[in-house]
N, C-alpha and C positions, 0 to 999 in steps of 0.2 A: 382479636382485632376485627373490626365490620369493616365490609366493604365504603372505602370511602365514596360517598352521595356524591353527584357532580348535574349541577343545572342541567335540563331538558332544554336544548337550543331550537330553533322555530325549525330547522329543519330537519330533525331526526323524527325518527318512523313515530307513527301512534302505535303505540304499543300498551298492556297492561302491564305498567311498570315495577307495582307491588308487588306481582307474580313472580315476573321476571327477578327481581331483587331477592325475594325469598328463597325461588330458586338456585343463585346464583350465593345467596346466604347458605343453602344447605350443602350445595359444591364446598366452597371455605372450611368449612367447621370439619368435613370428611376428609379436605386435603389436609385440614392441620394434623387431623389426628392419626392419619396414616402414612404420610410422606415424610421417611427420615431421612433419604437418600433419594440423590437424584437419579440413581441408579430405579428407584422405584417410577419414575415421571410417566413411562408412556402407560403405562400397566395401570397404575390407579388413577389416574386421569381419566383416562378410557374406561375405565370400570367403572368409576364413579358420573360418568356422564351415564354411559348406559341405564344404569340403576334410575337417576331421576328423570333420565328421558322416558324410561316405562309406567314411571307414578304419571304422567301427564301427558301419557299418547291419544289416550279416549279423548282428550279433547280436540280434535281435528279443527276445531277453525284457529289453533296457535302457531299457524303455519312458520310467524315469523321467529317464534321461539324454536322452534325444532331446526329450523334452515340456520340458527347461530349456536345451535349445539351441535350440526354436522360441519360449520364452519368451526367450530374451536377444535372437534376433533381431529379436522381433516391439518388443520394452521399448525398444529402445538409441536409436534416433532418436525417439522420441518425449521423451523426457526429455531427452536434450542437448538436442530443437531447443525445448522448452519450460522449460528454466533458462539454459544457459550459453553455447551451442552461437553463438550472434549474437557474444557478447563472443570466445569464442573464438577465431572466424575476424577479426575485427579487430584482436585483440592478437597474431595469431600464435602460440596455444597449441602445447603442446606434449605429446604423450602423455606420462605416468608411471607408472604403472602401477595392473595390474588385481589384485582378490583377488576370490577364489571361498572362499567360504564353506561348509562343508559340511552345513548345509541348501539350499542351493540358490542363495543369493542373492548378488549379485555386487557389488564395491566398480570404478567406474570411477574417477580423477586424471585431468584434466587439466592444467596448469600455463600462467601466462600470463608473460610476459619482467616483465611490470610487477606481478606478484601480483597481480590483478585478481581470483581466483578458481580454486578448486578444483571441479571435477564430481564428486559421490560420488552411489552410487544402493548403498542396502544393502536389508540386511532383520529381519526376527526382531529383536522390541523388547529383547530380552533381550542380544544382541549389539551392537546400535547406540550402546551408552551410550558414547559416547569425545567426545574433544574433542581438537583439533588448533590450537595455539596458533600456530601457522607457515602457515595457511593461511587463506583465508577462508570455508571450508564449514565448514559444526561438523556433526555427529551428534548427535543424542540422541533420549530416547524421550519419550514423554507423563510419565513418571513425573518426570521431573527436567523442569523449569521449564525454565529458561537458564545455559548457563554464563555466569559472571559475566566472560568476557573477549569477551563479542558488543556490537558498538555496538547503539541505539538503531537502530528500522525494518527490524528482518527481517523476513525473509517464512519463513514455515510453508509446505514444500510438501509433500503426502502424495500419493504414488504406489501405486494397487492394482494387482496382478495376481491376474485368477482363475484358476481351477483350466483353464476352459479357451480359458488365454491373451487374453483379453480383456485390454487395458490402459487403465489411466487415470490423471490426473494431474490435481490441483489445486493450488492454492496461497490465501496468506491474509497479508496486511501484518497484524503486530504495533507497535504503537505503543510499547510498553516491556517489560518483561519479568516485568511481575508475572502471576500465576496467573489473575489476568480477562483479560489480556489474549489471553494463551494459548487460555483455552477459548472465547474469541470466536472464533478466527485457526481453530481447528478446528472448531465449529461453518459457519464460513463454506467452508471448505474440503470438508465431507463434505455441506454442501448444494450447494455445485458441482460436486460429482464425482459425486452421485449421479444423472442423465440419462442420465449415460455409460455405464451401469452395466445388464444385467439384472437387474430383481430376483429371480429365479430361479435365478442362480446364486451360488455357494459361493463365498467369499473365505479366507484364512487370516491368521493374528493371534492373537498372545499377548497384547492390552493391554487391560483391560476399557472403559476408559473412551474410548477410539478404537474399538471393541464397540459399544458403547452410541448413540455417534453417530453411526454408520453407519448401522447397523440405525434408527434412529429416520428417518432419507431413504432408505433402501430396503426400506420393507417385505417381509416375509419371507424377506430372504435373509439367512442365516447366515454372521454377518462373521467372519472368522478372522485376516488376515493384510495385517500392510501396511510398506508402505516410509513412513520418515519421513527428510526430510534438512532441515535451518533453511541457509537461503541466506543471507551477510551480504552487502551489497555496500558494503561498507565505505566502498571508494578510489570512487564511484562520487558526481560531484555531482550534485546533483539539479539540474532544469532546470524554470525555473517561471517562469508567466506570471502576473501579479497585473492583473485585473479591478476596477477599484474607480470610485466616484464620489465627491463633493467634500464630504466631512467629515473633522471635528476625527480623529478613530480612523482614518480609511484615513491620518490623514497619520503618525500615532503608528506605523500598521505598514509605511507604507513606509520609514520611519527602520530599522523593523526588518531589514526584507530586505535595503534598501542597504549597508546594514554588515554582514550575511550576506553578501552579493554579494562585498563589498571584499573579506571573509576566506577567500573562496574555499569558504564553508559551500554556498554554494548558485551556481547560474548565472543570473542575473536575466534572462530572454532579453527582456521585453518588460512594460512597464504600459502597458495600455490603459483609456479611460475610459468609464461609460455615463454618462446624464442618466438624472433623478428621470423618471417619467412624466408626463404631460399632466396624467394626474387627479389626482396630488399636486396639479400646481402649481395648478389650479384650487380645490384642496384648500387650499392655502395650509400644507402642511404641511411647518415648513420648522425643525427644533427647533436645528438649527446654523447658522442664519440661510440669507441669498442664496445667499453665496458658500461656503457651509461650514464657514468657521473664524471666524462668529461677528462679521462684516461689520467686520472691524477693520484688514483690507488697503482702502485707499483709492487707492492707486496703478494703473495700468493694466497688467493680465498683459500679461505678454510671451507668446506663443506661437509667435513665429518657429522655435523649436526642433522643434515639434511637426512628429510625422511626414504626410506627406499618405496616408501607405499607412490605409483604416480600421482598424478593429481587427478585424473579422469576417476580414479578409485577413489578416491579421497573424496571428492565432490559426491561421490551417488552413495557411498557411506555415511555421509555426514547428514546428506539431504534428505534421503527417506528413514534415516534414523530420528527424524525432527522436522515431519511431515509437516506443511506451514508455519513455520517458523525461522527458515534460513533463508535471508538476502544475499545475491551473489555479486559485489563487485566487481566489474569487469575494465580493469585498466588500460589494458594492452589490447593486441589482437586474440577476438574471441574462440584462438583453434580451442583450448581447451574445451569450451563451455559447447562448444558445437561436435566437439567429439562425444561428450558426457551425454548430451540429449540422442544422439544418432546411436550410442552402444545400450545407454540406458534408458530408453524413451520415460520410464516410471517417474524419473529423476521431475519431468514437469508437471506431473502429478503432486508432487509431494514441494518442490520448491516456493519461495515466499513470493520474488519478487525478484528482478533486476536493476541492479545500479551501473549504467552504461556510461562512458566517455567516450565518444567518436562517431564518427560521421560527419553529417552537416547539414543544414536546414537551406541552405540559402545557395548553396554551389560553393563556397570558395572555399578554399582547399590550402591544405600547407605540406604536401607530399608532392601533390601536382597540383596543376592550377584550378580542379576542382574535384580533389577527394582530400581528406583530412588520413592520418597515418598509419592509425589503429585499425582502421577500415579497408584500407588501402594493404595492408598486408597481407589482410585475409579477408577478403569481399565475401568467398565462399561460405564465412564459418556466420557471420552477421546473415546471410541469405536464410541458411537452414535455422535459426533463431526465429528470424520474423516470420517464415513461411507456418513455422510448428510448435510455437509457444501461447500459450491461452493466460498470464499471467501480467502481474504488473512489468511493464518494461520503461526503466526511466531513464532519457535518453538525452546525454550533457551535449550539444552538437559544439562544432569549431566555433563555429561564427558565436554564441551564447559567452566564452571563455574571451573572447575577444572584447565583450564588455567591459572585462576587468579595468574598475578605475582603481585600483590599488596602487600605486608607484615605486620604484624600486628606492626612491628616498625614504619611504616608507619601513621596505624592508631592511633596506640598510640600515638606517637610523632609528628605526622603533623595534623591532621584533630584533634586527641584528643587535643592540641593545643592551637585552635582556641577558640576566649573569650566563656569561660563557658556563656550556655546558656540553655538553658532546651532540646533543640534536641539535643545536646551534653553529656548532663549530664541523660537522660531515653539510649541512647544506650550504656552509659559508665558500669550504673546500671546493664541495662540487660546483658550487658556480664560477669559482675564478679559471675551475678547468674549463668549463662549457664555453667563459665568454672572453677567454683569452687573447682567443686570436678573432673575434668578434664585437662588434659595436652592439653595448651595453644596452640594452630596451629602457625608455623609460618607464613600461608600464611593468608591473609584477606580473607573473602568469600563468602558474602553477596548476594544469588543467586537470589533472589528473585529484589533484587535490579537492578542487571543485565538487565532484563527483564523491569522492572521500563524505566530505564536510557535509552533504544534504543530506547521506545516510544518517551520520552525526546527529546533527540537527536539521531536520526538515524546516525549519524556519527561513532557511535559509535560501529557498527556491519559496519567488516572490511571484512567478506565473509561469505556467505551462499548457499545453496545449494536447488535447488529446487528439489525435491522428493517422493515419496509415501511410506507412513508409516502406518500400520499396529498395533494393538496391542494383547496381548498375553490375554486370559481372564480365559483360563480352564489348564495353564501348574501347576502340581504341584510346582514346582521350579522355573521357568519363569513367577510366574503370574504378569504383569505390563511393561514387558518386551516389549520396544518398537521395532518392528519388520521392516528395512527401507530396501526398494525394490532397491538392490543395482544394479539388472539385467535389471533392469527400464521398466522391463513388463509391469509393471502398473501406468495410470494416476497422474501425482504428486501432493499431499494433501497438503504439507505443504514447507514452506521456513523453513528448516534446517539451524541453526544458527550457523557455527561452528569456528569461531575466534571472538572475540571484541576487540577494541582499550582501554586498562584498562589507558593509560594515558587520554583519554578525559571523561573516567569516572570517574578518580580522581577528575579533574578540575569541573565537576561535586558536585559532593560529597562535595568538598572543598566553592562552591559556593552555594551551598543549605544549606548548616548547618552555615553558617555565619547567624545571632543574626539579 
C-alpha cells in the first residue's frame, strides 16, 4: 500500500516533492517489512530514518527535508508512548501503515487483534478533517465539533511541533460532544501544554481559534501550527472505585454502578467506606438519621462479608495496580482519599481521574449557610486533594444538584412504578424513614447519584467549567466553604460541573432499577 497523495495547498513549503515522496516511499516499504511488533517501533524507525538520512546528506541545500526527518524522529515516541503505545504492546499491535503528507506531516496506524485502537499523528487543520468509521481514532479539526459516530468520553489530544523541533503533547476528557464541551477540552489542553513550550519560539497552524488559545498560555509566541487527533477508547471499561458513606443517595448510586458493573459498562473494582467526622457527630448533624437510611433498619448489619484489607490499602493497591485506568468516586467526606495520597503520594501518579460530589460554586450551603456537608466534614481532606493532585478532578457542587427538575411525582409514580423488586422497595423504605417526620420536597434529589450517573454516562454533564478552586479551613462561618478563582489568577484544579441533562439521567435510573 503507497502513501496516500493529498493536494499541495498554497500554503505549504516549496519543497521537491518527488524526492520527498520517494523518500518517504522507501521509509513504508522497510517499515512494512521489518515491523512486526510494536515492541520493535522506536528501534526501526530510528534506524530506518538514519539509513535514508545518509543516502541524501551530500546534498546540503535539503535543509527542509532533513529538519522533518529530525522532526519525526524527535515526535514518534513521544506520541505513541503518550496515546497508545502501553495498549499497543499488550494487545499485540500491529503496524499498518504510514502516510506522508506533503506539507510535512505524517499519518502513523497502528492496529490491535481486538480493535482496541488506531495511532494517527497528522497535521495542517485543513487536511485532518476525515473520519474513519472502522477504527477507533477519528481525525478532525477545531472547525467541526464531533463526528456523530464517536461514543461519549473522549479525550482531545493536541500535539505542537515548533519550528525548531521542540515537541509537545497534551490532552483533555470531553464529557459529550457539544461545542462547550470541546472549547473546555482545548482550553484545558493549551493550558497544559503550554510550560512545555518556549514562549519565544514560532509554532505553525492554520486554525484561528486553536491561535487564540494558545497565544492566550504563551505569551508572545506566534502560534501557527498543530496536530489535532480525538482518541476514542471505546472497547475500553472503565475501572472504578466508589468512596462513600452511609446515606439514602450513596445507596440510590450504588444500585447505579452495580447494574453498570453487571452490564459490563464499568468494572466495579472496590466500595470503600468513610464515617461522618467527630465534629459532626458532636454536631448532631445527622439529616438521614443514625444509620443513613432514615433509622428504619431495626435488624442487626451483618458485616461478616466486609473486607479486613482498609480502604486506604485497598485504594493504592487497586490504583497503581491499573496505572491510568481507575476513577475514584468520592461520595462522602474525602478523609479516605486524602489519607491514600498523603501515605501513598504514587497513588496520583498512577490514578485516572476524580468523580467528586461536594462543595459549592456559589456559597450556599446545606450544613451551614454556606458549606455543603461532604466538605464541611472534612474541609482538611478536600484541601490536601486540590493543593496536590495533577489529574482530572470533576466536581458536582450543591448549588448544580439543586437544578434538579426531576419531581418526586416523578419518582413516586414512574420509577416507583416499575415491578417491585428489592432496589425499589430498600429506596421506597428509606425514604418514608428520612421524610417522616418531615415535609415531603417536591423536587427529587439524589445528589450523590448525580455524581454516580456522569461517571456512568458522561452525557449526562451538559456544561462544565474548568477552574481553580480553593477551600475555607479556619473561617468561623465559612468553614468548608468552597472558594472558586473567578479572576482566573490561578492554575485550574478542577472541572466545575455546573448544568446535567436530568432527562438522560432518568432513562438512567429507569433502566437500572428494572428487576
Amino acid at each position: 500500500m503507497e502513501p496516500t497523495p493529498v493536494k499541495e495547498h498554497n500554503h505549504a513549503p516549496n519543497l521537491r516533492l518527488e524526492e520527498e515522496r520517494a523518500f518517504v516511499r522507501q521509509l513504508y516499504d522497510r517499515c512494512e517489512s521489518r515491523l512486526a511488533n510494536t515492541r520493535d517501533i522506536y528501534e526501526s524507525l530510528r534506524a530506518t530514518y538514519a539509513d535514508a538520512s545518509r543516502t541524501i546528506s551530500w546534498r546540503s541545500q535539503q535543509t527542509n527535508m532533513r529538519r522533518r526527518q529530525q522532526n519525526f524522529i524527535q515526535s514518534l515516541p513521544r506520541v505513541l508512548s503518550l496515546t497508545h503505545l502501553k495498549l499497543c504492546l499488550e494487545n499485540d499491535a500491529r503496524y499498518d501503515n504510514l502516510t506522508h503528507h506533503s506539507h510535512g506531516s505524517m499519518q502513523l496506524r497502528f492496529r490491535t487483534q481486538n480493535d482496541l485502537g488506531t495511532v494517527a499523528v497528522m497535521g495542517d487543520s485543513e487536511l485532518i478533517n476525515k473520519f474513519d468509521p472502522n477504527s477507533t481514532m477519528y481525525i478532525g479539526t477545531t472547525n467541526t465539533i464531533l463526528p456523530a459516530g464517536l461514543d461519549a468520553r473522549e479525550t482531545l489530544i493536541i500535539v505542537l511541533l515548533n519550528r525548531n523541533h521542540a515537541f509537545g503533547v497534551s490532552w483533555a476528557f470531553m464529557p459529550d460532544r457539544s461545542e462547550v464541551s470541546f472549547n473546555a477540552a482545548l482550553d484545558i489542553a493549551c493550558s497544559q501544554i503550554a510550560p512545555l513550550m518556549n514562549p519565544t519560539r514560532i509554532y505553525y497552524d492554520y486554525e484561528q481559534r486553536l491561535n487564540d488559545s494558545l497565544t492566550a498560555n504563551i505569551p508572545g509566541a506566534t502560534v501557527k501550527g498543530t496536530f489535532l487527533a480525538y482518541a476514542n477508547k471505546k472497547n475500553m471499561i472503565k475501572k472504578v472505585i466508589v468512596d462513600c458513606d452511609g446515606g439514602y443517595d450513596d445507596a440510590v448510586s450504588l444500585v447505579l454502578l452495580i447494574d453498570a458493573h453487571k452490564k459490563n459498562i464499568i468494572d466495579l473494582k472496590a466500595i470503600t467506606c468513610v464515617a461522618e467526622s467527630q465534629a459532626l457527630k458532636a454536631a448532631e448533624v445527622r439529616y438521614h438519621g443514625h444509620d443513613g437510611f432514615g433509622d428504619v433498619f431495626t435488624d442487626q448489619v451483618d458485616i461478616s462479608k466486609l473486607e479486613k484489607e482498609h480502604a486506604v490499602i485497598a485504594m493504592r493497591k487497586i490504583i497503581t495496580e491499573n496505572p491510568d485506568q481507575v476513577s475514584v468516586v468520592c461520595l462522602g467526606p474525602l478523609t479516605n482519599v486524602a489519607l491514600a495520597v498523603k501515605i501513598y503520594p504514587e497513588i496520583l501518579e498512577s490514578v485516572k481521574d476524580f468523580f467528586i460530589m461536594g462543595g459549592n460554586s456559589a456559597g450556599q450551603g446545606n450544613t451551614t449557610a454556606q458549606a455543603e456537608f461532604n466538605f464541611y466534614a472534612d474541609p482538611e481532606s478536600i484541601y490536601i486533594l486540590l493543593q496536590c493532585n495533577s489529574k482530572p478532578l470533576w466536581l458536582f457542587p450543591w448549588e448544580t444538584c439543586l437544578k434538579s427538575t426531576i419531581t418526586m411525582d416523578w419518582r413516586e409514580n414512574k420509577l416507583g412504578k416499575l415491578k417491585e423488586n428489592k432496589k425499589i422497595k430498600l429506596i421506597s423504605t428509606v425514604e418514608d424513614g428520612i421524610y417522616k417526620n418531615k415535609i415531603k420536597r417536591e423536587i427529587y434529589r439524589p445528589c450523590d447519584a448525580f455524581c454516580a450517573a456522569a461517571l456512568i454516562n458522561p452525557k449526562i454533564i451538559t456544561h462544565f467549567e474548568n477552574c481553580h478552586a480553593d477551600i475555607e479551613l479556619h473561617g468561623v462561618k465559612t468553614r468548608g466553604f468552597v472558594a472558586i478563582d473567578h479572576l482566573r489568577n490561578n492554575k485550574p484544579n478542577i472541572n466545575l460541573v455546573s448544568d446535567l441533562d436530568f432527562q438522560e439521567f432518568k432513562s438512567l435510573m429507569l433502566d437500572s432499577f428494572q428487576e
